[in-house]
Steps between C-alpha positions, in 0.01 A plus 500: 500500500185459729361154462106532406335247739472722830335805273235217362501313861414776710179622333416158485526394834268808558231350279497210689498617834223748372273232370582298795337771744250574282317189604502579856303805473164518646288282282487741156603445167530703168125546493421555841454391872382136575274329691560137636178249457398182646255311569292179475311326225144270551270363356161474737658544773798227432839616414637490136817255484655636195499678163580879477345851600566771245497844518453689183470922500384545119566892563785507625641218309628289796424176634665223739416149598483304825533090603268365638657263834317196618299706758313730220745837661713687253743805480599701256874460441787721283759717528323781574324344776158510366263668210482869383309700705114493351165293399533158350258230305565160651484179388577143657601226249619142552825352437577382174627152385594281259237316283504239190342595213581160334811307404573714159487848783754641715323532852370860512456710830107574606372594813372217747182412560402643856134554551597698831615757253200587252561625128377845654756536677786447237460861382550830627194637265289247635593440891388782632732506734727820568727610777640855535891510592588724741853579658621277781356179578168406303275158558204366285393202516273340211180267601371357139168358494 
């Protein structure tokens, strides 16, 4: 009698090397090519130190999100190597933490207070910012006044 484990381990092995390779391709996934982003985030002129840039594309129904580092830059970061190939709302939204509500209230998460960051901004429907993704490597920087 044969034992089972090399018929199941072969194919197996295959899957794995196949979705290991997969991720080395030339930045495309499932739904298309991809375009890398970064860039830097300001307001007036003086750099952002933190919160988040999103990217939202309603139509297309994808989105991703960015850090903002110390020095207001940022870069789009995933496994694919950067967002779907295409025209995106933006928004830029501070970090959220922890606050009291009062000794009866677990601590709830709400975004912090950073005036360098106005309400406008929060939204993609109200920005009015939008960047267009484009294969290879894409920069747009976001001056909020």
């Amino acid at each position: 009698m044969k034992p089972l484990a090399p018929i199941f381990f072969t194919p197996l092995v295959m899957l794995c090397i196949s979705l290991l390779f997969s991720g080395c391709q030339d930045s495309t996934t499932d739904f298309g090519p991809t375009g890398a982003l970064s860039g830097k985030v300001t307001y007036q002129g003086e750099p952002v130190k933190e919160g988040l840039v999103q990217f939202n594309n309603a139509e297309k129904g994808f989105g991703g999100q960015a850090v903002i580092n110390e020095d207001g830059t940022y870069t789009v970061t995933n496994d694919s190597g950067g967002l779907v190939l295409g025209t995106y709302q933006v928004s830029v939204v501070p970090p959220t933490i922890e606050k009291s509500f009062g000794p009866d209230t677990p601590a709830s998460e709400v975004l912090k207070e950073m005036p360098n960051i106005p309400q406008k901004y929060h939204y993609p429907k109200t920005s009015g910012l939008s960047v267009e993704i484009k294969q290879g490597d894409n920069t747009y920087d976001i001056d909020m006044q």
